[in-house]
KEVEXLUM-333658 format. One record per residue (C-alpha): residue number from 1; residue in three letters; z, x, y. Coordinates in nm, 2 decimals, padded with zeros to 4 digits. Example, Ala and Ser with C-alpha at 12.3 -4.5 7.8 and 13.67 -1.06 7.14 Angstrom:
2
<i = 1, aa = ALA, w = 00.78, u = 01.23, v = -00.45>
<i = 2, aa = SER, w = 00.71, u = 01.37, v = -00.11>
***
This chain:
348
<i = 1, aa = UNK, w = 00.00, u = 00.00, v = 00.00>
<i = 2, aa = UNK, w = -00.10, u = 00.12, v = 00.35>
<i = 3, aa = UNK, w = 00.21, u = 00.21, v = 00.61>
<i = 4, aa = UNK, w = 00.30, u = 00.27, v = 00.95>
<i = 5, aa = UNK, w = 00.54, u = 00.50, v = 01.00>
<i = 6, aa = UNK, w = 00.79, u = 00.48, v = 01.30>
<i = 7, aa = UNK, w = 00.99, u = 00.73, v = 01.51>
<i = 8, aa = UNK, w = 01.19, u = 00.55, v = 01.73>
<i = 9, aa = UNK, w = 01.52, u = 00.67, v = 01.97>
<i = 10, aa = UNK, w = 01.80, u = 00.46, v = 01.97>
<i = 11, aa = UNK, w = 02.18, u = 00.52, v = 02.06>
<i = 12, aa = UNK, w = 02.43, u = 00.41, v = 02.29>
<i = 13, aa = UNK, w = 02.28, u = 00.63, v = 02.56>
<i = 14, aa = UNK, w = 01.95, u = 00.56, v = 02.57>
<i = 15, aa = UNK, w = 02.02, u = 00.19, v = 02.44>
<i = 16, aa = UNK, w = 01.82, u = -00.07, v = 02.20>
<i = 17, aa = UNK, w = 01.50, u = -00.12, v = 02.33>
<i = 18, aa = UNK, w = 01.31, u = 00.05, v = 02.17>
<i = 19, aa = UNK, w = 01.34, u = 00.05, v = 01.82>
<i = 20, aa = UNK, w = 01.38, u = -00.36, v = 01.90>
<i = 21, aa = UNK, w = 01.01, u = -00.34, v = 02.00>
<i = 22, aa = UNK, w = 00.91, u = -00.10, v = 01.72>
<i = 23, aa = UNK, w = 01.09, u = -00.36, v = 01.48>
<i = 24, aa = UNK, w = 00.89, u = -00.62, v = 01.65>
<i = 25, aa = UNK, w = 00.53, u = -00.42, v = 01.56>
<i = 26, aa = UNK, w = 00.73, u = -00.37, v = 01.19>
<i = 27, aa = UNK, w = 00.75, u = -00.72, v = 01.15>
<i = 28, aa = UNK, w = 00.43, u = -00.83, v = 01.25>
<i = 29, aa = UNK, w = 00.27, u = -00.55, v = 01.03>
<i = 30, aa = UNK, w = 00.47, u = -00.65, v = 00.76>
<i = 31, aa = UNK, w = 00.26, u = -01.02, v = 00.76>
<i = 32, aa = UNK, w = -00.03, u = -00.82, v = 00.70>
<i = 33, aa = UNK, w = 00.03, u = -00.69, v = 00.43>
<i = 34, aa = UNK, w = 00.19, u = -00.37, v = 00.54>
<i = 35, aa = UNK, w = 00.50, u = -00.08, v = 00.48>
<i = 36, aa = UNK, w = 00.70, u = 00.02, v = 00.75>
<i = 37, aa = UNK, w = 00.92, u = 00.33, v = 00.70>
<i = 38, aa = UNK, w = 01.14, u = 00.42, v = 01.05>
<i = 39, aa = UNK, w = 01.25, u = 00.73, v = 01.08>
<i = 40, aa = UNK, w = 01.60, u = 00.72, v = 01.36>
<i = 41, aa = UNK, w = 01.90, u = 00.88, v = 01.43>
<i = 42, aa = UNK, w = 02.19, u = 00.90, v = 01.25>
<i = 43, aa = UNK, w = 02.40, u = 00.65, v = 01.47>
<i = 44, aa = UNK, w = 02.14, u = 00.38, v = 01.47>
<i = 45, aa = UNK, w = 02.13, u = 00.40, v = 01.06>
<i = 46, aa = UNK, w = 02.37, u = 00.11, v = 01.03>
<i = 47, aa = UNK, w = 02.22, u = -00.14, v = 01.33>
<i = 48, aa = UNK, w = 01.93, u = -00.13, v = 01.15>
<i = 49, aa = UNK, w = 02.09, u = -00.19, v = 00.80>
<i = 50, aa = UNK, w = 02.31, u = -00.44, v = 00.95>
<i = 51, aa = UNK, w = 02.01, u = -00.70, v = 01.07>
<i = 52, aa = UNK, w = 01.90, u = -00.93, v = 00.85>
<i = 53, aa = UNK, w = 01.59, u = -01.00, v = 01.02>
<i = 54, aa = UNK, w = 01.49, u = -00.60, v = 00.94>
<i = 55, aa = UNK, w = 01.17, u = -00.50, v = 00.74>
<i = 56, aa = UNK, w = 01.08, u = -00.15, v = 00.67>
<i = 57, aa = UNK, w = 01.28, u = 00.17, v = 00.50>
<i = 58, aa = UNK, w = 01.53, u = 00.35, v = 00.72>
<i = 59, aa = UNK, w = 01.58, u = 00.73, v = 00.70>
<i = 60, aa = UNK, w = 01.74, u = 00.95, v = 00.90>
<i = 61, aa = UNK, w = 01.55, u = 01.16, v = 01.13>
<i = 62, aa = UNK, w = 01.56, u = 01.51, v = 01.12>
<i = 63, aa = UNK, w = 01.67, u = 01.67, v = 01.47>
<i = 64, aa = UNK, w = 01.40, u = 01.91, v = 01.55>
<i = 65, aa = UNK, w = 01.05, u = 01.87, v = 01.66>
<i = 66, aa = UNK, w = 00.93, u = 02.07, v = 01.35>
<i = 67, aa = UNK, w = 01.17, u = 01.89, v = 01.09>
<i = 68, aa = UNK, w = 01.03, u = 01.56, v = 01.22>
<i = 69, aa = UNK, w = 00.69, u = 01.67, v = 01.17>
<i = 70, aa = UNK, w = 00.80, u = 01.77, v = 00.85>
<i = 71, aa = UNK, w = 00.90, u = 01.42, v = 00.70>
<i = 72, aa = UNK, w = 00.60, u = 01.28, v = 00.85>
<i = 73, aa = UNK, w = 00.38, u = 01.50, v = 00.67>
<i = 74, aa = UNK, w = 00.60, u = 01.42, v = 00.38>
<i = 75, aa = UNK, w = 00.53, u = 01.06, v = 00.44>
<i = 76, aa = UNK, w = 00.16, u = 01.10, v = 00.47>
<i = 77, aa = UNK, w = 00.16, u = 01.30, v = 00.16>
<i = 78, aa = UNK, w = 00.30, u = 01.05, v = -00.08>
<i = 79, aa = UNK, w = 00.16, u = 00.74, v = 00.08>
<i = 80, aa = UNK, w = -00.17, u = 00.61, v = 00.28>
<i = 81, aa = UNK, w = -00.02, u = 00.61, v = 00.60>
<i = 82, aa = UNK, w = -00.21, u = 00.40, v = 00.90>
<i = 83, aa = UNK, w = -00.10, u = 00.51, v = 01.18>
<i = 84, aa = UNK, w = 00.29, u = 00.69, v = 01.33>
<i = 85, aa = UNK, w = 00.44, u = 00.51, v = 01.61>
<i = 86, aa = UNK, w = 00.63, u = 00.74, v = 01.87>
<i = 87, aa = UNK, w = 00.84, u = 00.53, v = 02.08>
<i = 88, aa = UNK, w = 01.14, u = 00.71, v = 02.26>
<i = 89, aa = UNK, w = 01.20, u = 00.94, v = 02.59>
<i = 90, aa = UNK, w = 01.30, u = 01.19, v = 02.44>
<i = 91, aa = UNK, w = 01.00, u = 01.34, v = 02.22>
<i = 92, aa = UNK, w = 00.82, u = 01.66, v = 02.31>
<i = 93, aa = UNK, w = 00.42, u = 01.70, v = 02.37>
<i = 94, aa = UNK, w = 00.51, u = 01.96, v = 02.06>
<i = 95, aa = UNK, w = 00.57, u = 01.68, v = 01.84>
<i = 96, aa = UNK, w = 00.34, u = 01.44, v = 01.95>
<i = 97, aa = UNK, w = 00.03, u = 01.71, v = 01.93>
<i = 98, aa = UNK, w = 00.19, u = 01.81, v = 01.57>
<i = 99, aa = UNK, w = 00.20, u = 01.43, v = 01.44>
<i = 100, aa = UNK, w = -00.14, u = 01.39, v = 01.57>
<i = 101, aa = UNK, w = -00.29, u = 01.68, v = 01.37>
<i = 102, aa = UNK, w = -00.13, u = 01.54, v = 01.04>
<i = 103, aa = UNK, w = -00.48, u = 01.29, v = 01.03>
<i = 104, aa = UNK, w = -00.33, u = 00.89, v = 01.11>
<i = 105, aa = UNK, w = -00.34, u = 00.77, v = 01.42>
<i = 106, aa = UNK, w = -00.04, u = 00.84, v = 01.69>
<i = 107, aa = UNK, w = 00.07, u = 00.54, v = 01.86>
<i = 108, aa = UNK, w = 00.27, u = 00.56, v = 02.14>
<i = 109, aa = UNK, w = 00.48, u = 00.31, v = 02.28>
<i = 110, aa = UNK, w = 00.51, u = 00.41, v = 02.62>
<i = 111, aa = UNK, w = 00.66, u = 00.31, v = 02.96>
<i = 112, aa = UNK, w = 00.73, u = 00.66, v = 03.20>
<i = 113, aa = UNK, w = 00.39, u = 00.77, v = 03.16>
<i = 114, aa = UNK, w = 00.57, u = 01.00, v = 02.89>
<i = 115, aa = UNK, w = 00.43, u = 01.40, v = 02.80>
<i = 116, aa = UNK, w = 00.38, u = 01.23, v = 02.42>
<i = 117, aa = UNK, w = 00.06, u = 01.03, v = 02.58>
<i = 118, aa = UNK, w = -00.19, u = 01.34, v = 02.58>
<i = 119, aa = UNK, w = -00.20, u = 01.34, v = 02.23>
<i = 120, aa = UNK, w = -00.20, u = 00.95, v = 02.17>
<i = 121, aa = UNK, w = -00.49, u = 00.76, v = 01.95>
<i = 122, aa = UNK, w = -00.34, u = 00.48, v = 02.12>
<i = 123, aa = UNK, w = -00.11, u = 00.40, v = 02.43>
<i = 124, aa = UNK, w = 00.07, u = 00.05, v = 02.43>
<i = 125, aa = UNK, w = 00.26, u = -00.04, v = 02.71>
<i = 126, aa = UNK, w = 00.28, u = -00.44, v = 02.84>
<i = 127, aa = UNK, w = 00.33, u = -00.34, v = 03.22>
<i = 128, aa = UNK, w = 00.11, u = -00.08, v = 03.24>
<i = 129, aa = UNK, w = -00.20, u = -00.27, v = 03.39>
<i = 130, aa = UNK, w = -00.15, u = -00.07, v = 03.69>
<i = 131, aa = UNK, w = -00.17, u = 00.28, v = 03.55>
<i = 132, aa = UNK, w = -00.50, u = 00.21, v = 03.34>
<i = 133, aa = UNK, w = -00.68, u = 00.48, v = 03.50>
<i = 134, aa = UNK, w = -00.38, u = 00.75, v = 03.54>
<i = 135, aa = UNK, w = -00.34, u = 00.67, v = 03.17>
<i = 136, aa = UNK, w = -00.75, u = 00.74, v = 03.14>
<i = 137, aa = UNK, w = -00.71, u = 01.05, v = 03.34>
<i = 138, aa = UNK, w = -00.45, u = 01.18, v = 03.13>
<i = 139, aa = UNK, w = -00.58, u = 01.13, v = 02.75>
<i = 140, aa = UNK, w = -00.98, u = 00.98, v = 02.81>
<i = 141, aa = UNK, w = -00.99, u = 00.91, v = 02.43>
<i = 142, aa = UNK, w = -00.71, u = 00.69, v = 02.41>
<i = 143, aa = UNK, w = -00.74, u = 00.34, v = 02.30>
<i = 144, aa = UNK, w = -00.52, u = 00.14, v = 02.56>
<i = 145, aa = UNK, w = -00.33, u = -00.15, v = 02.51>
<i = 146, aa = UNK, w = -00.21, u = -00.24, v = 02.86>
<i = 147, aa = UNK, w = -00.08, u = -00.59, v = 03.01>
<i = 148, aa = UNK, w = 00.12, u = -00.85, v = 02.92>
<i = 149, aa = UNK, w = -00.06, u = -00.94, v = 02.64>
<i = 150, aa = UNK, w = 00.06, u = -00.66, v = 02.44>
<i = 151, aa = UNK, w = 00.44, u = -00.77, v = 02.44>
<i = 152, aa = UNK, w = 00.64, u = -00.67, v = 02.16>
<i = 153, aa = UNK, w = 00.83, u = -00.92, v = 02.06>
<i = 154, aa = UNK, w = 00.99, u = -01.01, v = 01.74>
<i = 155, aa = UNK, w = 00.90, u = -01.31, v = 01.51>
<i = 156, aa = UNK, w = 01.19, u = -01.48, v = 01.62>
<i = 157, aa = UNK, w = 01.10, u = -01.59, v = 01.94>
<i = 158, aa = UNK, w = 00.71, u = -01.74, v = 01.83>
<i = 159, aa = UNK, w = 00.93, u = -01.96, v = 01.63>
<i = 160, aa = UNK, w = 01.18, u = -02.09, v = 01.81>
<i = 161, aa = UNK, w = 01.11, u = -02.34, v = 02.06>
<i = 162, aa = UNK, w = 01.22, u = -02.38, v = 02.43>
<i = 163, aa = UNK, w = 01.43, u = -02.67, v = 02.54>
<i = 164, aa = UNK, w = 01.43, u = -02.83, v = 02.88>
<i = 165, aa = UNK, w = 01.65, u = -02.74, v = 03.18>
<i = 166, aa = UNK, w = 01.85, u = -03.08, v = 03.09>
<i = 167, aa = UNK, w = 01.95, u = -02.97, v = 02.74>
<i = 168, aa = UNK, w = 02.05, u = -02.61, v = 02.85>
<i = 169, aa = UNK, w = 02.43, u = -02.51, v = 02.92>
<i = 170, aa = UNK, w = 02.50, u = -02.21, v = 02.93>
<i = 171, aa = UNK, w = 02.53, u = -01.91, v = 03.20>
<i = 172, aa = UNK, w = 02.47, u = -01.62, v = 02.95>
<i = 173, aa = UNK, w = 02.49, u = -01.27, v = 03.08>
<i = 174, aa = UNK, w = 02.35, u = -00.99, v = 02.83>
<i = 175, aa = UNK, w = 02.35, u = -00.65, v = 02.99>
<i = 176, aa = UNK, w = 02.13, u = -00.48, v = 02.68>
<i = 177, aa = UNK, w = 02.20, u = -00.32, v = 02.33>
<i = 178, aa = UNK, w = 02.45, u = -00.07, v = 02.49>
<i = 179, aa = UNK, w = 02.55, u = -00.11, v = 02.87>
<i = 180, aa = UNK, w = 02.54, u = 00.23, v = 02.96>
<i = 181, aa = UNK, w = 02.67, u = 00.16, v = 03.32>
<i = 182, aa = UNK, w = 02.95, u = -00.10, v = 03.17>
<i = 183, aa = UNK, w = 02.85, u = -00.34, v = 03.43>
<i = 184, aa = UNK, w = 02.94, u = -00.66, v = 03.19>
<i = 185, aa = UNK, w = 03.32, u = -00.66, v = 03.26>
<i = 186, aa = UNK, w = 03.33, u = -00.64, v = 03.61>
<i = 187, aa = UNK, w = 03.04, u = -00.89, v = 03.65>
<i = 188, aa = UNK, w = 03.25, u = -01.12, v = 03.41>
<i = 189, aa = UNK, w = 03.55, u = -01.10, v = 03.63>
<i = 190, aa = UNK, w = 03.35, u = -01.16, v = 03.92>
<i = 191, aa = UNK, w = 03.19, u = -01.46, v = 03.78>
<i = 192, aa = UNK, w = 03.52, u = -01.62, v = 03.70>
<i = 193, aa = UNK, w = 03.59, u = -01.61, v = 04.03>
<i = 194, aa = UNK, w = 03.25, u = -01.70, v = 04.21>
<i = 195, aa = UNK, w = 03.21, u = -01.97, v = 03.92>
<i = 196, aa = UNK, w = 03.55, u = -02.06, v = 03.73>
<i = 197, aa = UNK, w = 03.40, u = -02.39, v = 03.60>
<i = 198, aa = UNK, w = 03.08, u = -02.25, v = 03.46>
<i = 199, aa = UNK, w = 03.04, u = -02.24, v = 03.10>
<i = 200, aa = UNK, w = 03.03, u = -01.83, v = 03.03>
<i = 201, aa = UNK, w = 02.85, u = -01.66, v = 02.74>
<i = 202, aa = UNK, w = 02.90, u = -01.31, v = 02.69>
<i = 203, aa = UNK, w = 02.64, u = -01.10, v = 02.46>
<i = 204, aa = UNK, w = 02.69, u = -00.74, v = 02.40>
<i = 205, aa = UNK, w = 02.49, u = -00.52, v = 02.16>
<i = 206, aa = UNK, w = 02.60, u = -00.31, v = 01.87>
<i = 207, aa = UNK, w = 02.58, u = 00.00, v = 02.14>
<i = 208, aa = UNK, w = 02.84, u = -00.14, v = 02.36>
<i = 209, aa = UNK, w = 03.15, u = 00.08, v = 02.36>
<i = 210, aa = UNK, w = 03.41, u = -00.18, v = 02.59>
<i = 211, aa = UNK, w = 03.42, u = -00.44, v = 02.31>
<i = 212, aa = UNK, w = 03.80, u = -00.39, v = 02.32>
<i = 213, aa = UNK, w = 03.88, u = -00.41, v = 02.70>
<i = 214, aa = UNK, w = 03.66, u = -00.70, v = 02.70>
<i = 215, aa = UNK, w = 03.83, u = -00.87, v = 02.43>
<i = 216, aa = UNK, w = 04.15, u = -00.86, v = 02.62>
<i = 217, aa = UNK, w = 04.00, u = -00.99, v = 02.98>
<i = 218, aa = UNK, w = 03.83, u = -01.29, v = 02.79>
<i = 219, aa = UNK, w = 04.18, u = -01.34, v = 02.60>
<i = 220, aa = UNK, w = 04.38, u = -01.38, v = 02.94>
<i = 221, aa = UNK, w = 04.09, u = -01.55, v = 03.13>
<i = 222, aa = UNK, w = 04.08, u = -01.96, v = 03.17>
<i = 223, aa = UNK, w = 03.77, u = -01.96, v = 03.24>
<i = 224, aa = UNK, w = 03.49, u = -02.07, v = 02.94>
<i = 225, aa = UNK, w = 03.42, u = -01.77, v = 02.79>
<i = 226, aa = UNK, w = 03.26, u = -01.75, v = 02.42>
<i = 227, aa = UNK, w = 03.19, u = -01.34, v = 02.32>
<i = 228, aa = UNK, w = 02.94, u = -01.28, v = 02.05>
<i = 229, aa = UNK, w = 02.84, u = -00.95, v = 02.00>
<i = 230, aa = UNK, w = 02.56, u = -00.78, v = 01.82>
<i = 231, aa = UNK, w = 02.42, u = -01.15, v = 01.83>
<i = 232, aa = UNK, w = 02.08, u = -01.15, v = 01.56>
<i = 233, aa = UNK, w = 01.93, u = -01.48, v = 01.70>
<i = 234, aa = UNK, w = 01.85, u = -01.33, v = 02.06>
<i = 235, aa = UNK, w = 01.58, u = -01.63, v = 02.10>
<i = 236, aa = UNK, w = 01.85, u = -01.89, v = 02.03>
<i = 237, aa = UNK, w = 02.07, u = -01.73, v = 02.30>
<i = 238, aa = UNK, w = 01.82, u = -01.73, v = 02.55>
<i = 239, aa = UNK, w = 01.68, u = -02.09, v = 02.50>
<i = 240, aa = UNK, w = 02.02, u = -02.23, v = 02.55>
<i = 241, aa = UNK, w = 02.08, u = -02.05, v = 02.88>
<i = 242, aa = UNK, w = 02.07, u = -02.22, v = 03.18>
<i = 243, aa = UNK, w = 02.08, u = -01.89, v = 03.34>
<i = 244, aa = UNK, w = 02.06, u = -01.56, v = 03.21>
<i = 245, aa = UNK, w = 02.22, u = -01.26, v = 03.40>
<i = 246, aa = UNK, w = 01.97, u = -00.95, v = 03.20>
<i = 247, aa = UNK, w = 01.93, u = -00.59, v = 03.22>
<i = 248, aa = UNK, w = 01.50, u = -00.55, v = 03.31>
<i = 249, aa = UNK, w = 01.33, u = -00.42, v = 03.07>
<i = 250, aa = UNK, w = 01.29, u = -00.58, v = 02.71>
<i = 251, aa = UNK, w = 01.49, u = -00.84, v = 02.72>
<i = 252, aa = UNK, w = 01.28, u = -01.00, v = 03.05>
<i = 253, aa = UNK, w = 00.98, u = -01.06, v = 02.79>
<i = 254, aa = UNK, w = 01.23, u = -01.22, v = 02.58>
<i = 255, aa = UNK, w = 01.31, u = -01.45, v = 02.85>
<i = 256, aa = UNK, w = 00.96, u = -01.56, v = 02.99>
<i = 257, aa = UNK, w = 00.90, u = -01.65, v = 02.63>
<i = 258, aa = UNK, w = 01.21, u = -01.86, v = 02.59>
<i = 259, aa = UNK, w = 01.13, u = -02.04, v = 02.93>
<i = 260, aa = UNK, w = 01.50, u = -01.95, v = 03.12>
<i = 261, aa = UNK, w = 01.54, u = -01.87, v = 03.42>
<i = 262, aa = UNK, w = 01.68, u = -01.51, v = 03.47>
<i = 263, aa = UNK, w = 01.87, u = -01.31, v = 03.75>
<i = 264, aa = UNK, w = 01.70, u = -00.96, v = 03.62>
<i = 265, aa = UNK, w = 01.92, u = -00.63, v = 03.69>
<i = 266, aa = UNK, w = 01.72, u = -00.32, v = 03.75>
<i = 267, aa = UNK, w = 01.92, u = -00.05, v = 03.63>
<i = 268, aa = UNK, w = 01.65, u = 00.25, v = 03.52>
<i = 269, aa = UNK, w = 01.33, u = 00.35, v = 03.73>
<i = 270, aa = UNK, w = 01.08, u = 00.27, v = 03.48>
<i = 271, aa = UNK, w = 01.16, u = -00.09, v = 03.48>
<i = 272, aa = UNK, w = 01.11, u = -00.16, v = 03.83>
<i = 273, aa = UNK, w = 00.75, u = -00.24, v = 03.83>
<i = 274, aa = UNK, w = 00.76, u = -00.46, v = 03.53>
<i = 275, aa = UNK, w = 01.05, u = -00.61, v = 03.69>
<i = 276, aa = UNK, w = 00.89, u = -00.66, v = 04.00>
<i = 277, aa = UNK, w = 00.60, u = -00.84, v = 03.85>
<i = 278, aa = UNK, w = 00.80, u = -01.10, v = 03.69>
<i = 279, aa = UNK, w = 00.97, u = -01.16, v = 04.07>
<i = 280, aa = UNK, w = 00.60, u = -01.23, v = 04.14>
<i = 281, aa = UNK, w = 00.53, u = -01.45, v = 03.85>
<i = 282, aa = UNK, w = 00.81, u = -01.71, v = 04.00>
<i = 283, aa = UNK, w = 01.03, u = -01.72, v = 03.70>
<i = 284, aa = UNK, w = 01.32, u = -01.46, v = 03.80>
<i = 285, aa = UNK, w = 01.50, u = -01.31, v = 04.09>
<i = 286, aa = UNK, w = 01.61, u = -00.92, v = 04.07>
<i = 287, aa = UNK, w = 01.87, u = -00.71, v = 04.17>
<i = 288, aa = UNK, w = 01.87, u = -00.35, v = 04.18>
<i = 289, aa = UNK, w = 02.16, u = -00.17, v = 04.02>
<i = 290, aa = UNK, w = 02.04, u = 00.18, v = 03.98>
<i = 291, aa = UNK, w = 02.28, u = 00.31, v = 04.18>
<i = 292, aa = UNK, w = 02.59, u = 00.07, v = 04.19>
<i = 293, aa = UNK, w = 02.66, u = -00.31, v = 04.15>
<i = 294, aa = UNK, w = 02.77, u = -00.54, v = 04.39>
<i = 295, aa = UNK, w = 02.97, u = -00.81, v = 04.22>
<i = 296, aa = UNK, w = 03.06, u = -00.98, v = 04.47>
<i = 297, aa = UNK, w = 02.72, u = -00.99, v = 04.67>
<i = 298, aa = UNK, w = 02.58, u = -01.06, v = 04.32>
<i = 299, aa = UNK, w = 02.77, u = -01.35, v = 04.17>
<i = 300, aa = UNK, w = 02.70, u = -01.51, v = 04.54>
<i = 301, aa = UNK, w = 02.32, u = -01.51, v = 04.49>
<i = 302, aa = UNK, w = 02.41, u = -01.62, v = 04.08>
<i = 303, aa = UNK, w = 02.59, u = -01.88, v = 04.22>
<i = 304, aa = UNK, w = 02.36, u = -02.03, v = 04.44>
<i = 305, aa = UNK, w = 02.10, u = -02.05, v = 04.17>
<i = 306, aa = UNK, w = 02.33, u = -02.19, v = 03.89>
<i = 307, aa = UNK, w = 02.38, u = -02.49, v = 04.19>
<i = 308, aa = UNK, w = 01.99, u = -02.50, v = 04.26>
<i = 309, aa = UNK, w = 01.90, u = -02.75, v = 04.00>
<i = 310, aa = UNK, w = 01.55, u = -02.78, v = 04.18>
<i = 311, aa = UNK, w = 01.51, u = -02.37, v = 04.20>
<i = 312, aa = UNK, w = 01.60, u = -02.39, v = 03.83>
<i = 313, aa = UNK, w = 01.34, u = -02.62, v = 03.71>
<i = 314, aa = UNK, w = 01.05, u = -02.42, v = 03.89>
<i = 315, aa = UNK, w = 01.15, u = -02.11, v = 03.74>
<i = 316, aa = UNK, w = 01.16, u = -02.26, v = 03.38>
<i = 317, aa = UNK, w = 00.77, u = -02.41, v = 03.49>
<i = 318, aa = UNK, w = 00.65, u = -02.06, v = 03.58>
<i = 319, aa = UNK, w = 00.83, u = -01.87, v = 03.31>
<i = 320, aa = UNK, w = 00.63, u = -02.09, v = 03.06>
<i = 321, aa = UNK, w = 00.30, u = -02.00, v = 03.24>
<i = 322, aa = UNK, w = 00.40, u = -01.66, v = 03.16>
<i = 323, aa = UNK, w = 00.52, u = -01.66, v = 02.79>
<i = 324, aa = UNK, w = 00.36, u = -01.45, v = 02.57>
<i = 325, aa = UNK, w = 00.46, u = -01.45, v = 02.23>
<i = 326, aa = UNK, w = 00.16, u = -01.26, v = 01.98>
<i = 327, aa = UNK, w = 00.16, u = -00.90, v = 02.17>
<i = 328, aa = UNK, w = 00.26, u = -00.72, v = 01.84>
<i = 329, aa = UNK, w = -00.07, u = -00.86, v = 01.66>
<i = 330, aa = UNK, w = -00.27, u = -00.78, v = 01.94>
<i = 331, aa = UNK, w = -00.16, u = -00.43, v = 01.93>
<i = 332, aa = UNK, w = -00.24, u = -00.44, v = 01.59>
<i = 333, aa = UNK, w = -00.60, u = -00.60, v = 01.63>
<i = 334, aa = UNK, w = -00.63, u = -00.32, v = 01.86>
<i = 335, aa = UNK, w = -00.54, u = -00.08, v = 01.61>
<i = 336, aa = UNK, w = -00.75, u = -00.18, v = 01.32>
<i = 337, aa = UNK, w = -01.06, u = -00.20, v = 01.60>
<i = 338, aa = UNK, w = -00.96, u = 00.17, v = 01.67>
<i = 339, aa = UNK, w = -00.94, u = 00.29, v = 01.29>
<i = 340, aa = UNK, w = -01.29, u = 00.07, v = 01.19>
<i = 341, aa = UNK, w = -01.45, u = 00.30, v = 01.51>
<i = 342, aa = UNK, w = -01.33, u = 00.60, v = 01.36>
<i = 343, aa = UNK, w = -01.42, u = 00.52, v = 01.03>
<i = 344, aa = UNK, w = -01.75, u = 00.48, v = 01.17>
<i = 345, aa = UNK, w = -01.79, u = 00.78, v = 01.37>
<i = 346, aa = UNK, w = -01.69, u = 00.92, v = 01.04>
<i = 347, aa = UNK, w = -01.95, u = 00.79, v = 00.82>
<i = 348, aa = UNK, w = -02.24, u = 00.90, v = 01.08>
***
């Protein structure tokens, strides 16, 4: 059986998102017809054991460029292996141009304009429109997959369907897979405050590290507070939101698919322009935290949404404009188009 063969970062400091997004590909390669082997770090070895919505065998990665390369080749060597998909900050232009020379195609999964892309058979990143022709300039053989239409999203959320405004409750606030700024806390003090009657939902992913001090606030709280952490049903938590409070990034593509209306946090560079496309789009306001957060300031502009029953219901209209829902079969649509061209340049 064919495979595609993932190396993917993921750990408390560099959060979730992307080996979500490479599980989302897995998934949708796996309805194909095809293997998935990942290759991660040693700390993200259990999160991926631990979902049952996982496809794919999990090993641990090997910490050096050339040891990578190694268990690729290893891969390649017992198995027909499609294509490796490189999705993470931290990988070298060493390793990418060594996986490329192993013979499958190197898909990279990118979003910083990344060193990794010079050596890519294909680039896939969903807000990228704008840099089609840096990304041209860089690597003019690359196959792009730029746009919206190339969200990676899991199966869940083409499956689950949106409710109306009417039938939502909650104000959920999920800060990604790890919270590296711990920003959840004191937003969830501040919303008790701002808000004290609103119903609060608290998600936190298997990378956050304050499950404890949380615990405790929510314990002495009166507010409405229900906690669930390393929640496995993302599209069920978003379609019952009201409001969501997100980190930008990922979880914003969940969102336009589930139809809620979001108050997106900006807290890296690289998600600023997708961020500020989905301001555009009508379905989210933003708030940039790169630097520091302003509760206060913050649940102020919160609350005036969560009150704006009107402002709500416009959002929810233009976030379902913007849903997307099949970007991991277009990528690999795009893919198979890409191997069939090189087949054929083969044969001639």
């Amino acid at each position: 059986m064919s495979m595609l063969v993932f190396c993917v970062e993921a750990s408390a400091k560099t959060g979730m998102g992307h080996l979500m997004r490479c599980l989302a590909l897995a998934q949708a390669a796996q309805l194909r017809g095809l293997d998935c082997c990942f290759l991660v770090p040693e700390e993200a070895l259990p999160i991926c054991r631990q979902r049952h919505d996982w496809v794919g065998r999990v090993m641990h990665a090997a910490n050096t460029d050339t040891g990578l390369a190694a268990q690729v080749e290893t891969l390649c060597q017992q198995t027909h292996v499609l294509a490796t998909v490189l999705d993470g900050y931290g990988f070298s232009a060493e390793l990418a141009a060594q996986i490329s020379q192993l013979g499958p195609a190197l898909l990279v999964i990118d979003d910083i304009q990344s060193e990794t892309i010079a050596s890519a058979a294909m680039i896939v990143n969903p807000a990228g429109e704008s840099l089609r022709n840096d990304y041209a300039t860089s690597n003019p053989a690359a196959t792009l997959c730029l746009g919206p239409e190339y969200r990676l999203l899991r199966r869940e959320f083409a499956v689950t369907l949106p409710l109306e405004l009417s039938q939502r409750r909650s104000l959920t606030i999920n800060l990604g897979g790890s919270d590296p700024l711990n920003y959840t806390l004191p937003l969830l003090e501040a919303l008790t405050n701002t808000l004290p009657d609103a119903p609060l939902r608290v998600i936190t992913g298997p990378g956050y590290a304050q499950t404890d001090a949380l615990g405790q606030f929510i314990s002495r709280s009166p507010a409405m507070i229900q906690h669930v952490h390393n929640s496995q049903d993302m599209a069920d938590v978003w379609v019952n939101a009201r409001l969501a409070v997100a980190a930008a990034g990922g979880s914003q593509f969940e969102l336009a698919a589930c139809h809620t209306p979001a108050m997106l946090l900006v807290v890296a560079d690289n998600q600023v322009a997708a961020t500020q496309q989905a301001s555009e789009q009508g379905w989210c306001a933003t708030w940039d935290a790169r630097e520091s957060l302003d509760v206060t300031a913050l649940c102020e502009r919160i609350a005036v949404l969560w009150n704006h029953v009107q402002a709500l219901e416009t959002m929810q209209q233009n976030a379902a404009r913007h849903a997307i829902t099949d970007g991991a079969d277009n990528v690999l649509e795009m893919l198979a188009e890409h191997l069939l061209n090189v087949q054929q340049a083969t044969d001639e």
